[in-house]
LOTOR-996841 format. One record per residue (C-alpha): residue in three letters; x, y, z. Coordinates in steps of 0.02 Angstrom, whole numbers, plus 50000, padded with zeros to 5 digits. Layout:
! residues N
alaXYZ/...
! end
This chain:
! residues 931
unk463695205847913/unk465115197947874/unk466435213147956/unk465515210148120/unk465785190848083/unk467555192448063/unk467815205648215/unk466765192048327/unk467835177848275/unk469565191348297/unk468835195048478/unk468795177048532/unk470325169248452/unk471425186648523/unk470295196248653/unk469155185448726/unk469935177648915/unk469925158248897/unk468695157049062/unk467435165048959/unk467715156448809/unk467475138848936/unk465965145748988/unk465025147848824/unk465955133648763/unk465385122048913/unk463565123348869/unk463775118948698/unk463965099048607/unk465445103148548/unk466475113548669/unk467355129148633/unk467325127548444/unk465485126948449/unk465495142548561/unk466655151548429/unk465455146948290/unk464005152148365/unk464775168648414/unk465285172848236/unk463595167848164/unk462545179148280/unk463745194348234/unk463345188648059/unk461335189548062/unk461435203048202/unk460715217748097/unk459505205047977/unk457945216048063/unk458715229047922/unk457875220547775/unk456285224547836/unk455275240447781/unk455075247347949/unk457125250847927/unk457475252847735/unk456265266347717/unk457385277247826/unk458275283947652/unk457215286847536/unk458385286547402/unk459005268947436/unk457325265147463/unk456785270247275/unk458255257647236/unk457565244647325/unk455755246547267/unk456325243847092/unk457035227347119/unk455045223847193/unk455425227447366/unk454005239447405/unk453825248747559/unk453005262847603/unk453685280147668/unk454455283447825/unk453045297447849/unk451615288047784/unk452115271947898/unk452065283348050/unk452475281348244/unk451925261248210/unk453925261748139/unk454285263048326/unk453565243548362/unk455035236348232/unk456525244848299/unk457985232548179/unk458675222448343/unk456895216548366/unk456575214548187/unk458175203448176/unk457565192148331/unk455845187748263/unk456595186148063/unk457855173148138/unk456585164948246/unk455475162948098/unk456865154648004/unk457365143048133/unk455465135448147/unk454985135547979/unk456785131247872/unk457575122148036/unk456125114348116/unk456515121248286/unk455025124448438/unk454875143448481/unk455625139448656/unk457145130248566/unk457275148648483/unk457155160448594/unk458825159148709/unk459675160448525/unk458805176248450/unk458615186548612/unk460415188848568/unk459925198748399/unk458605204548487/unk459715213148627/unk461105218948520/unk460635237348570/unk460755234548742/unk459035231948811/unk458305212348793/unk456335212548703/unk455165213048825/unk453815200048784/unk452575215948787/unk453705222148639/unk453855205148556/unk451785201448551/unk451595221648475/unk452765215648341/unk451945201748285/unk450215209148265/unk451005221048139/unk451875208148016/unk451695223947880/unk453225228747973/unk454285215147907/unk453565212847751/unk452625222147650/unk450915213547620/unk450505209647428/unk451635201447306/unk453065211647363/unk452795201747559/unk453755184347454/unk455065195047398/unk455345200947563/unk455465185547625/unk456455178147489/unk457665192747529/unk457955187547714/unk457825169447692/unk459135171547564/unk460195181247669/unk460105168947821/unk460475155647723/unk462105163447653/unk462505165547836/unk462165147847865/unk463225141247766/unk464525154147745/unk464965154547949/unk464715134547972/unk463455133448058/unk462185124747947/unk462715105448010/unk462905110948194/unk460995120348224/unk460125101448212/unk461225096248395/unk461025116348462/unk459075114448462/unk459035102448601/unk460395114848713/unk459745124448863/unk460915140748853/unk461165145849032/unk460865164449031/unk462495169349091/unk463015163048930/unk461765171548828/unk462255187748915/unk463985184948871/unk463555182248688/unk462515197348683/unk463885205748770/unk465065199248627/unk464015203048493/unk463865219948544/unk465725223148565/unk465895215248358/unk464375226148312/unk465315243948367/unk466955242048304/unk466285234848143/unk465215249548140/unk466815262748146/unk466905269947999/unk468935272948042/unk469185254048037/unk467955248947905/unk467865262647771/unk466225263147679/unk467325271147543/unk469165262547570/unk470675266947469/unk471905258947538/unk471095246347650/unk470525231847571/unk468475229747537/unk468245213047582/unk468625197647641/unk469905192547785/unk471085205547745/unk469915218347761/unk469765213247944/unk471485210147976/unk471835228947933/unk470495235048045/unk470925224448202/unk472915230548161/unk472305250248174/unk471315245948326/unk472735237348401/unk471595229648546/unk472725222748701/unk472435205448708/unk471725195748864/unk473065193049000/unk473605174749008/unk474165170349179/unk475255158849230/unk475185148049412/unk476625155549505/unk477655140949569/unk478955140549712/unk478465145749912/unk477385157449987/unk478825166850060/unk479845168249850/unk478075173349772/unk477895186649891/unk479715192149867/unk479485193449679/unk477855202149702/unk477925215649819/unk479315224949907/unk479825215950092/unk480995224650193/unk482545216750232/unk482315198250329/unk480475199250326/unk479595183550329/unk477685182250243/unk476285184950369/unk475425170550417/unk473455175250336/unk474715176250178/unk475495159650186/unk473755151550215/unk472855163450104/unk473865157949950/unk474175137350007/unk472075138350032/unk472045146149850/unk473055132849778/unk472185119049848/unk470335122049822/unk469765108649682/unk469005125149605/unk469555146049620/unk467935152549690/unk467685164149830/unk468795170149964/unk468455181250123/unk470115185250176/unk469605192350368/unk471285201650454/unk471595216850565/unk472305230250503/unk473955231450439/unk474315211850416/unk474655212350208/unk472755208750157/unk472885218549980/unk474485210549959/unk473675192050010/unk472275197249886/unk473385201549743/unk474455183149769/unk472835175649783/unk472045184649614/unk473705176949528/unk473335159249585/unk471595159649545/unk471715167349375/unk473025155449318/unk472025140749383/unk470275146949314/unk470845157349155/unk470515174249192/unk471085188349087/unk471275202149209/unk470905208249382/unk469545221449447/unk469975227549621/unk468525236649714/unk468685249249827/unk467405259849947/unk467795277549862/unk468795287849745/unk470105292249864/unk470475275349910/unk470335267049736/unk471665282449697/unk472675276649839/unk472555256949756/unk473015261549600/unk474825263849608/unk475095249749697/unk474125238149571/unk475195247049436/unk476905240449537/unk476225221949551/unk475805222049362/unk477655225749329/unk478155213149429/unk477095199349350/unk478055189149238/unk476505182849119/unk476305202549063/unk478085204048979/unk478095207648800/unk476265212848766/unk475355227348802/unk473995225748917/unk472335238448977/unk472195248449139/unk470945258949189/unk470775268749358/unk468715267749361/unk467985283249436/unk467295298949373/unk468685308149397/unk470005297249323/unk470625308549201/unk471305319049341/unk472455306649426/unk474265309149379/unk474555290749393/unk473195287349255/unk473515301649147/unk475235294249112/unk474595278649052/unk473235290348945/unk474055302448826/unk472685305548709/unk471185297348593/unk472525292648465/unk471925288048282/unk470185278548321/unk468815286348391/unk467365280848497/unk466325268448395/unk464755273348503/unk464215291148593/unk464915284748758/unk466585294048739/unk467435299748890/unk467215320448900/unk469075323648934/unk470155313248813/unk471655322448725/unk472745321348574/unk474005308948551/unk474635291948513/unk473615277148559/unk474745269848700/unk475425286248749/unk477455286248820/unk476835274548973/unk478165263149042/unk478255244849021/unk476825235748932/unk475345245849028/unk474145255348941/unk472475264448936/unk471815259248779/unk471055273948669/unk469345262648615/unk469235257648797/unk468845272148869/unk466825275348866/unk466085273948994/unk465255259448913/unk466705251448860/unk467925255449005/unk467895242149100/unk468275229548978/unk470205234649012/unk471035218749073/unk471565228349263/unk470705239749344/unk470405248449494/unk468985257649546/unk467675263049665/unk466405246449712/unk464835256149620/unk465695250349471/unk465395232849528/unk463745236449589/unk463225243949433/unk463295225049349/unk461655220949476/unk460735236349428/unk459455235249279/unk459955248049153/unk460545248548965/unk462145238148913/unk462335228849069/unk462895214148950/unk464335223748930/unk464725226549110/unk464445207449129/unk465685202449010/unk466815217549090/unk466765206549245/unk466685188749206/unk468375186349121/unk469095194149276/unk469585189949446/unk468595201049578/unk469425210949741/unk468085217949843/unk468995228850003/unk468335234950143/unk466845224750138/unk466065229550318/unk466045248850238/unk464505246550143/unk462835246450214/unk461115237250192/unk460695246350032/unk462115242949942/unk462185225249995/unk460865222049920/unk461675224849755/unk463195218549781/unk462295200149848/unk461455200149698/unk463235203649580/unk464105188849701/unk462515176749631/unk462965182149481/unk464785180849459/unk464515163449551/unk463625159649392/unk465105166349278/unk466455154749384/unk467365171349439/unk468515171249562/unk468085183049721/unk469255188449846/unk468475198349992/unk469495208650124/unk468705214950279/unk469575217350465/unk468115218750538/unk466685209050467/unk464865202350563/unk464775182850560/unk463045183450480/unk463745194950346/unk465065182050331/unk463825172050294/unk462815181350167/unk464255184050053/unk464695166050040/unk462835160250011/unk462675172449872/unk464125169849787/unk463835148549795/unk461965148349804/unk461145137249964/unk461185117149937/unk460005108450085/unk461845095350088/unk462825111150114/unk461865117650256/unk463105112250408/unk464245119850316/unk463585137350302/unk462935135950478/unk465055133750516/unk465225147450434/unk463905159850534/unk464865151750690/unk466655154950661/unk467345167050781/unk469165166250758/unk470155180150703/unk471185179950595/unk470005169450469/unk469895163850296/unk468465157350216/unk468245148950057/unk466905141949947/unk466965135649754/unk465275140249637/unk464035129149698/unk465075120949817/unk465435119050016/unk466325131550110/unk467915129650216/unk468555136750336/unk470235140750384/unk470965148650564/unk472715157550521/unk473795161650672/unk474125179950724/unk475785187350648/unk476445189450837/unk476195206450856/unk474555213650958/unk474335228951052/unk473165233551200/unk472295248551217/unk471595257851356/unk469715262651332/unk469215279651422/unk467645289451408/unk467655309651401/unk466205321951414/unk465765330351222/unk466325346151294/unk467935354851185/unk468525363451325/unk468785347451421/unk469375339451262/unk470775354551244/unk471365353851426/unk471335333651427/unk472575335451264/unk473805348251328/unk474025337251467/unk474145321851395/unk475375332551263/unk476255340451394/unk477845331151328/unk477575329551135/unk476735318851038/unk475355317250882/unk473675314350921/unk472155308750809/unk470505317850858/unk469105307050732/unk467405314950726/unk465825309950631/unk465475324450545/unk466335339450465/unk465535352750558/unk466215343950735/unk467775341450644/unk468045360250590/unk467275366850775/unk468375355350858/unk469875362250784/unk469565381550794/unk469455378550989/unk471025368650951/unk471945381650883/unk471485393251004/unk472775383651122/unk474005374151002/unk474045385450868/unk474755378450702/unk475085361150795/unk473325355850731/unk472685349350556/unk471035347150453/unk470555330650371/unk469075329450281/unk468005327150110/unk467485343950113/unk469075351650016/unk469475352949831/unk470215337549739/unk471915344849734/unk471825350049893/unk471285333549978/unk472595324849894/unk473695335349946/unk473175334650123/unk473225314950113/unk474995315350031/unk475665327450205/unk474675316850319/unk475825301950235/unk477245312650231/unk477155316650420/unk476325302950512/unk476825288150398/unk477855273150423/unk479575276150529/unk480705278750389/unk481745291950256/unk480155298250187/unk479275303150327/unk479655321450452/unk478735317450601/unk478425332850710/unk479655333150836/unk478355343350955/unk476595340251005/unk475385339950838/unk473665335350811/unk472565329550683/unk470615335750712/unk469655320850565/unk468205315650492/unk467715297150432/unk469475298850315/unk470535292450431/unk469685276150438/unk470355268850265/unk471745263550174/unk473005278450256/unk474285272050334/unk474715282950484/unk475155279750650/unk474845291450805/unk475195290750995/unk473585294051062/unk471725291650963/unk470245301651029/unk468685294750946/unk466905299050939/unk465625285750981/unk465455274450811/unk464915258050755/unk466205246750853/unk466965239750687/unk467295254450634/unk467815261950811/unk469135244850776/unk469395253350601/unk469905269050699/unk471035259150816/unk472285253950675/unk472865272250674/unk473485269950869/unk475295264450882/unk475255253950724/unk476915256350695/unk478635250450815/unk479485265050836/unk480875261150950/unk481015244951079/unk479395246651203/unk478795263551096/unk480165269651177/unk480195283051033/unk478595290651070/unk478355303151230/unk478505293051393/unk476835293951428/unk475825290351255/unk476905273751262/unk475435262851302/unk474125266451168/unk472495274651238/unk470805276751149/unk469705292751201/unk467985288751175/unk466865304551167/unk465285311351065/unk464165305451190/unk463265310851362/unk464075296451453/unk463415303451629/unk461575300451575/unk460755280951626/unk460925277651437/unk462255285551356/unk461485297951220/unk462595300051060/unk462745318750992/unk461355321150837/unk462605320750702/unk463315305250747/unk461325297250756/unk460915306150597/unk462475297850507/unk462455279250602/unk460665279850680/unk460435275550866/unk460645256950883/unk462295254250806/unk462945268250925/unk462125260051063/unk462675240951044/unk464405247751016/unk464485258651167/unk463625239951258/unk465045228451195/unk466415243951257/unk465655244951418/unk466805233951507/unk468105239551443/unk468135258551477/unk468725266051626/unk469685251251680/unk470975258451731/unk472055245651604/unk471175230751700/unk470235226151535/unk471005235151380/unk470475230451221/unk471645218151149/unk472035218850961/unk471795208750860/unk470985195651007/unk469635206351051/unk469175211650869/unk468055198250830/unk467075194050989/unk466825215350994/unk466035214550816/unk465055198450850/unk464445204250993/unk463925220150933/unk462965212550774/unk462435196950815/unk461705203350992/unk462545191751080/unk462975203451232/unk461445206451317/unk460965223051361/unk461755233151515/unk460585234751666/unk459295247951644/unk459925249051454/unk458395236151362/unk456995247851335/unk458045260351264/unk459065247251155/unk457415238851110/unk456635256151055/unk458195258750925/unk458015240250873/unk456655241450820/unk456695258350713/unk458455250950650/unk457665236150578/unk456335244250524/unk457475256650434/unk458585242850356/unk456905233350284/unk456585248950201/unk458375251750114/unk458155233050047/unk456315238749967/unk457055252149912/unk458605245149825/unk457585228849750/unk456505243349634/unk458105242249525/unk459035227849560/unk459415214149449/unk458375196149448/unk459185182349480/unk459975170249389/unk458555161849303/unk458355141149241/unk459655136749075/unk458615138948930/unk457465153448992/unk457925167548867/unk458455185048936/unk456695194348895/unk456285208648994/unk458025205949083/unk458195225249113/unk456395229549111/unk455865244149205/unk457595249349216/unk458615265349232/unk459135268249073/unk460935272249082/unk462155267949248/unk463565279849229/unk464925285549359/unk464145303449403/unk463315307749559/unk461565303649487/unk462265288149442/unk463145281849598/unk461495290049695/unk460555272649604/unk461605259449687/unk461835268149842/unk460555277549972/unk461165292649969/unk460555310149903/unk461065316649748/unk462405327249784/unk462995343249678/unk464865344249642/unk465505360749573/unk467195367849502/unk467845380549605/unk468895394849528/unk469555412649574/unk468625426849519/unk469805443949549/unk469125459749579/unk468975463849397/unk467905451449356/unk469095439449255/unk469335420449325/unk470765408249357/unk471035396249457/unk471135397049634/unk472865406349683/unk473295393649824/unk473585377949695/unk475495370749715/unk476285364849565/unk475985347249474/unk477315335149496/unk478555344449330/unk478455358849416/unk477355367849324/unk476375381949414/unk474365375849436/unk473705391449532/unk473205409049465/unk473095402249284/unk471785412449156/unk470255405749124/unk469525416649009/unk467855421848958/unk467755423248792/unk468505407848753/unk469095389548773/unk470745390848931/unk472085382148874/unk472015365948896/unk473345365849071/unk472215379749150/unk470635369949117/unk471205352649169/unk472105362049349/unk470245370749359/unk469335354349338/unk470455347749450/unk469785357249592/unk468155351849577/unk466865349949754/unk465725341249805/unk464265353049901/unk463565346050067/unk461945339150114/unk461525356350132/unk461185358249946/unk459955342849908/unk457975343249858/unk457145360549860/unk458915370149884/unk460025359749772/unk458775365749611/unk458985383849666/unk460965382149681/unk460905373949511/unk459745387649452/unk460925401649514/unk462575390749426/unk461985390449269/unk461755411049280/unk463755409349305/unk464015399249134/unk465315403849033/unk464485401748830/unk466255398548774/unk466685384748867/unk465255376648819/unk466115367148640/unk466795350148622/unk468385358348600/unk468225363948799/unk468355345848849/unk468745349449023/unk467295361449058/unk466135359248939/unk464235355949048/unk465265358349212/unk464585371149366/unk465705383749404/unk465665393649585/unk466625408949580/unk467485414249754/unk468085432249760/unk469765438349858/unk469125431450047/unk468825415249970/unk466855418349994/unk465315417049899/unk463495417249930/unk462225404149849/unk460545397649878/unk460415406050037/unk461915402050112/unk463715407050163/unk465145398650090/unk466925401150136/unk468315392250093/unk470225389650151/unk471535379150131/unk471435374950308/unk469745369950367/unk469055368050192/unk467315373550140/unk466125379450271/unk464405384250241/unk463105394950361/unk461375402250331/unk461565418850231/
! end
C-alpha cells in the first residue's frame, strides 16, 4: 500500500504531463492538489480486496498465520470455484464502498465513480452482473461467525490508516458531492495501474532488500532512481515568425520562404482561445507533416502536453515518419538536458535500424507485467543513442509502450484506444497527455472510421490537441471528424453546416472541445501543374507499344496498378521489350527487401539533387497501391489504373512534382507537359466496366463516380486538363458528395452500385460497432461494464489489427534458405546492414538457438502471405508450418524466433504449401499459383 502510494504521488509530481494533471484536477474542489491526493490514496487502498478470505487463503501457510490471530477462513479447495466471484480488484471496490457509506456517510452513487477505480485496477471495470454475484456471497469478504468482526475490524483498520496517513480524511466530506467525469476516472484507473506494476517489481521494491531501504520515502526514492523513468516533455510556445520557427525546425533550402498552409496553419494555432482540432487539407507536396509538427509545438505548449503521437496509415510509412520526427526532436529546444521516450509503434519495431539505435537492450529492470516485448536484448537502459532520445527499457510492452512521450506508429494504435478490450485505461492515458497527428486521413475506410470517430469523441473529452492531414479529403468527412472530435451543439449548427460547404483548397479547419469551428482559406504556394487526362484500352500489348513511343526519347514512367498480380503481369510483358529498364513495387516482398526497394526508388527517382542517379535512359516503374504514400518521387509520365478519384489525385503527386530545369526543360521533350494514362477499364463499353480486381479491392461505385467526375476531362486533347491543386477539391466533392450528376445513359448502372455500396458500408459500421467503445457517458456515471463484451487483449499482430480494421486475418511467415543438404540460413540475396556486416547466407541451425545477428537478419525477412491463404486454406498452411518447427528455437533465449512460422525455399527460390505454388525473387517478389 504505501510503495504504490509513493510511486503514484512520484508519477504525478515527475511523470505525469501537466494537461492531465488539469484534467483530473479540474473536476475536483480543490484543483490539482486534490487530484494528486486522490491519486495517491487510491494507489494506497488499491489491493484492500486482499484482506478478504477469498485472497488470503491462496497460501496456506500465511493463512495458518492469519487464522491464529482469529482471522478464519477456509481452504482454497474447500471454498471452491465460488473464489472466482471475489477476484481482489472487486473485493477492494465493494470493501471501500462499504467504508465510504457506513464510516463516511456517503450514497452508493456518491461511491461508485471512486471505487470503480479499485475495482478496475486489473484492467477490466466490474460489470454490475459481477458486482450483484459479489454481494450475495458476503462469506467472501468475511468469514461469517465471530471471526466476520475481525475481518472487518482488519479492513476498517486498514482504510482508516490510509485515511489519514495519505490526507485525505478532511477532503472526502467536499469529494462526495463531485461528479467525476469518466475521462477522469479512466485516467485515474490508468494511473493507478501504472503505480500498481512498478510497485509490484520485485527489482525496485525488494521483498528481501539489503541495500535498499525497507520503508518509508527513501525506499521509493531508490526505486524511482533504478527505474530512471523519462519525465513528461514540457513544451515551451515557440516565439518569433512563422518563417524563423520553421528555420529552426526543419531544414529549408537556401532562400526558401514558408508555404502559405504553414504560415496560416501555425498563426490559426496560436490564435484559437483553446488548442483543439485541426484538419490541415493541402495537395501533395506543400509541407503538411512539417505544418503538423509546428502546429503540435504550439498546441502542446499552450495546452500542456507531454509528448506527441503521430499516426500513420501503415508500417512502411510510419517507418518512413520516424526519422524525420527523430530530426525535429533534436531541434526542439524544450528537450535539451533530459532524456525523453520514443517509440516507433508497430509490430515490427524492433527491426528498424532507426529504432534499434535508440533500443540497445532490457537494461537492469525488467517487465513489471507479462506484456514484455519478444525481442528485447542485453544492455544498458538508454543504450549509446544520441542526444537526449531514448527507448525506455520499462516502456516497452506492448501494454506499456505507448506511454513513451513521442511516438510514431501505424493509426491501429490509435484506433485501438476505441476498441473494448483489457487495459484500455492505459492506452487512454497513453494518448491524453499527448498531442495527436493523424495523416493521410482519406486512406481509411468506413470500418475504421468508425473507430477512429469514436477515439476523436474521446480525446475531445481529454482536451487533446488533434491535427489532421489529408490532400484529398470529402466535405462530409470533413465534417464528421470535426463533429466527433467537438460533439454537436444545436448554437453550433451553422457552423458545422460551413464546414460540410467549404470547397476551397487549400483549407484549414479548426474547432476547440466543445466549441465552434472555423474556417480558414490559405492561398496556393504559386506553383500548380496541369495534366492531360487520356484513356487506354486494359490491353498490355497496347500499354507496351503506347510506352516505347511515348519513351522513344528517354524518360521514367510510373505504371500504378490495383493489384499485385496486374502489377507483376504487367511487367513480365514489360520486360519482354525494355528489358532491365523496368521495376517492381509492391507489399508482396520481404521486409528487407521492400525497404530496400523503397530506399532505390528514393535513390533514383527522388528529389533533383546529390543523392539521387536518375536514369539517364528510358526506365519504368510497373506499382501497386505503394506509390500512393509518403514516397517522394517524381516521374515524367503516370499511367494509372481506374481508382477512387482521391486517390487517382494521390497518384497524380508522383507526375512532375519536382522542377527539374526551367519549363521541365530537363525531362525528354515530349514528357514535358505531364500526362495521366488512365487504364484498367473497358472504356469502349456504354458504361465503362473496371477490371475485377480493381471492383474486388474498391467495389463498383467508387470506380464509377470517379471515372463520372474524369469524364470531361479525358481525351481533351489538353482543352480541359486537370488542374492541380484547383481541380482537386471540386473532383473529390463531386465524386463523394454526388454532386455531378450521372453521364447520359450512365444512372441505372450508377444507381445499381449505389445502392450495393451503401448497403456494403452500413454493414462495415454494424460490423465495427460489435467492438467499439461507448461513448463518453454523463460526469458521475462510474465506468462499469466499460469494456464489457470485449476482446480481451488489442495487441499489434495481425489478429489484432484484423479487430479495428475489415480485413482478413492475414498469415505472415519468416522466409529462410534451405540448401540442398537440408541445413537453413537466411536467404543468400540479403545485402549488408548499414556497418557492413554481411546479412545473407548466415546459419540458422537446427539444433539450436542462431546467433543472435542470424536470427534478427532472418526475422527480418519476414512476409506477409496473400489473400490466398485466409479461412479454410490459411489453417492448412498453418498446419503444414508448424510440421517445419524448429524445437530449438522454441526458448526464451531464441527471442527472435521463438513462436514464429518459418517457410523454407530451396535453391529456385520455390516452395509448395497448402496447395499452391510459391516462388520468390528479388525482382517481382512472391508469386503464388495453384499447385
Amino acid at each position: 500500500m504505501e510503495d504504490s502510494a509513493a510511486v503514484a504521488g512520484l508519477l504525478w509530481d515527475r511523470w505525469l504531463p501537466w494537461s492531465v494533471r488539469r484534467l483530473i484536477g479540474r473536476a475536483l474542489p480543490g484543483g490539482e492538489a486534490d487530484g494528486r491526493l486522490l491519486a495517491v490514496w487510491l494507489a494506497a487502498v488499491h489491493d484492500i480486496g486482499k484482506a478478504t478470505p477469498a485472497f488470503a487463503c491462496q497460501v496456506e501457510g500465511l493463512a495458518d498465520r492469519m487464522r491464529a490471530e482469529g482471522l478464519e477462513m477456509r481452504s482454497q479447495a474447500a471454498m471452491g470455484p465460488d473464489r472466482a466471484v471475489a477476484p481482489h480488484a472487486l473485493a477492494g471496490q465493494v470493501l471501500l464502498g462499504e467504508w465510504l457509506e457506513e464510516v463516511c456517510g456517503w450514497e452508493p452513487e456518491e461511491c461508485w465513480q471512486f471505487t470503480v477505480v479499485v475495482g478496475g485496477h486489473h484492467g477490466l471495470p466490474p460489470e454490475d452482473a459481477q458486482i450483484y454475484a459479489l454481494e450475495g456471497r458476503g462469506y467472501l469478504l468475511r468469514t461469517p461467525g465471530r471471526s466476520r468482526a475481525v475481518w472487518q475490524r482488519v479492513q476498517t483498520e486498514l482504510l482508516e490508516a490510509c485515511a489519514d496517513e495519505f490526507g485525505v480524511r478532511g477532503r472526502l466530506g467536499l469529494w462526495r458531492g463531485v461528479k467525476l467525469p469518466q475521462p477522469v476516472q479512466v485516467l485515474l484507473s490508468a494511473l493507478v495501474i501504472v503505480a500498481d506494476w512498478i510497485a509490484s517489481n520485485p527489482d525496485l521494491f525488494p521483498y528481501h532488500p539489503l541495500e535498499v531501504p525497507r520503508f518509508g520515502e527513501a525506499r521509493a526514492a531508490a526505486a524511482w532512481e533504478k527505474l530512471d523513468l523519462p519525465g513528461a516533455w514540457r513544451p515551451v510556445d515557440p516565439g518569433g515568425t512563422v518563417q524563423e520557427l520553421f528555420e529552426s525546425r526543419f531544414t529549408l533550402p537556401a532562400g526558401a520562404s514558408v508555404r502559405p498552409v504553414q504560415v496560416e496553419a501555425v498563426e490559426l494555432a496560436r490564435s484559437l482561445e483553446a488548442p483543439g482540432l485541426m484538419v490541415i487539407e493541402a495537395p501533395m507536396g506543400e509541407g503538411k507533416t512539417e505544418a503538423a509538427l509546428a502546429v503540435a509545438e504550439i498546441f502542446a505548449a499552450r495546452a500542456g502536453a507531454g509528448g506527441v503521437f503521430f499516426a500513420l496509415p501503415t508500417m512502411a510509412t510510419g517507418n518512413a515518419m520516424f526519422p524525420r520526427l527523430l530530426k525535429w526532436l533534436k531541434r526542439l529546444p524544450s528537450l535539451e538536458g533530459r532524456p525523453h521516450s520514443v517509440l516507433l509503434a508497430h509490430s515490427k519495431a524492433a527491426l528498424n535500424d532507426d529504432f534499434a539505435d535508440l533500443m540497445r537492450g532490457v537494461g537492469p529492470v525488467r517487465g513489471v507485467d507479462m506484456d514484455a516485448v519478444p525481442r528485447g536484448r542485453g544492455g544498458p537502459a538508454y543504450g549509446e543513442a544520441a542526444a537526449e532520445l531514448v527507448a525506455h527499457t520499462w516502456l516497452r510492452g506492448r501494454k506499456k509502450a505507448m506511454l513513451s512521450s513521442f511516438v510514431a506508429g501505424t493509426v491501429d494504435q490509435l484506433l485501438f484506444a476505441g476498441l473494448k478490450s483489457k487495459h484500455l485505461a492505459l492506452r487512454h492515458l497513453a494518448v491524453a497527455g499527448k498531442v495527436v497527428v493523424i495523416d493521410e486521413a482519406h486512406a481509411y475506410d468506413t470500418y475504421m472510421n468508425v473507430y477512429l470517430d469514436r477515439v476523436l469523441s474521446w480525446l475531445g473529452a481529454y482536451d487533446v490537441p488533434v491535427v489532421i492531414l489529408s490532400a484529398t479529403l470529402p466535405a462530409a468527412r470533413r465534417r464528421e471528424l470535426v463533429e466527433a472530435y467537438a460533439g454537436t451543439g444545436e448554437e453550433a449548427r451553422d457552423a458545422f453546416d460551413a464546414v460540410a460547404a467549404a470547397g476551397e483548397y487549400p483549407l484549414l479547419t479548426a474547432v476547440a472541445p466543445g466549441g465552434v469551428p472555423l474556417v480558414r482559406r490559405p492561398a496556393a504556394s504559386g506553383r500548380a501543374v496541369s495534366v492531360q487526362l487520356e484513356c487506354v484500352d486494359d490491353d498490355l500489348d497496347v500499354l507496351a507499344d503506347r510506352l516505347e513511343a511515348e519513351l522513344a526519347d528517354g524518360g521514367c514512367a510510373l505504371v500504378v496498378r490495383n493489384t499485385v498480380k496486374r502489377v507483376v503481369d504487367t511487367a513480365r510483358v514489360l520486360r519482354r521489350r525494355f528489358g532491365d529498364g523496368v521495376t517492381v513495387a509492391h507489399a508482396r516482398f520481404l521486409d528487407l527487401d521492400r525497404a530496400a526497394n523503397d530506399k532505390e526508388l528514393l535513390r533514383r527517382f527522388g528529389p533533383p539533387g546529390p543523392e539521387t542517379d536518375r536514369p539517364a535512359g528510358r526506365h519504368i516503374v510497373v506499382a501497386s497501391q505503394v506509390a500512393e504514400q509518403s514516397l517522394d518521387v517524381d516521374f515524367d509520365l503516370l499511367v494509372t489504373d481506374l481508382c477512387p478519384v482521391d486517390l487517382l489525385l494521390q497518384r497524380m503527386g508522383r507526375l512532375h512534382r519536382h522542377q527539374r530545369g526551367d519549363g521541365q526543360q530537363d525531362r525528354p521533350a515530349r514528357l514535358r507537359s505531364p500526362r495521366c494514362l488512365v487504364t484498367g477499364a473497358d472504356w469502349s463499353a456504354p458504361v465503362p466496366v473496371p477490371v475485377r480486381g480493381s471492383v474486388a479491392v474498391y467495389q463498383m461505385y467508387p470506380l464509377l463516380r470517379s471515372a463520372a467526375v474524369l469524364l470531361p476531362h479525358l481525351n481533351t486533347g489538353g482543352e480541359r486538363p486537370v488542374g492541380l491543386p484547383g481541380d482537386i477539391s471540386p473532383l473529390v466533392q463531386g465524386a463523394y458528395a454526388g454532386g455531378v450528376p450521372a453521364p447520359a445513359g450512365w444512372e441505372e448502372a450508377l444507381d445499381d452500385a449505389r445502392r450495393w455500396h451503401e448497403e456494403q458500408r452500413a454493414r462495415q459500421r454494424q460490423k465495427a460497432a460489435t467492438f467499439r467503445l461507448g461513448d463518453v457517458a454523463k460526469s458521475g456515471e462510474p465506468l462499469f461494464g466499460w469494456v464489457a463484451a470485449g476482446t480481451g487483449d488489442a495487441d499489434d499482430t495481425p489478429a489484432g489489427r484484423a479487430q479495428v480494421r475489415d480485413s482478413r486475418e492475414s498469415l505472415e511467415v519468416i522466409v529462410v534458405h534451405q540448401r540442398a543438404d537440408g541445413r537453413l540460413a537466411t536467404v543468400p540475396w540479403l545485402g549488408p546492414d548499414r556497418k557492413g556486416r554481411r546479412l545473407g547466407g548466415l546459419d540458422l541451425p537446427r539444433d539450436q538457438v542462431p546467433v543472435a545477428f542470424a536470427a534478427r537478419a532472418a526475422a527480418a525477412s519476414g512476409l506477409r502471405l496473400p489473400q490466398e491463404f485466409s479461412g479454410e486454406v490459411m489453417d492448412r498452411a498453418i498446419a503444414e508450418l508448424e510440421e517445419l518447427v524448429v524445437d530449438a528455437w522454441q526458448t526464451k533465449e531464441s527471442s527472435w524466433l521463438a513462436g514464429e512460422l518459418i517457410l523454407p525455399l530451396d535453391d529456385g527460390c520455390q516452395t509448395q504449401l497448402a496447395g499452391f505454388g510459391l516462388r520468390y525473387s528479388t525482382t517481382d517478389g512472391l508469386e503464388v499459383t495453384r499447385a
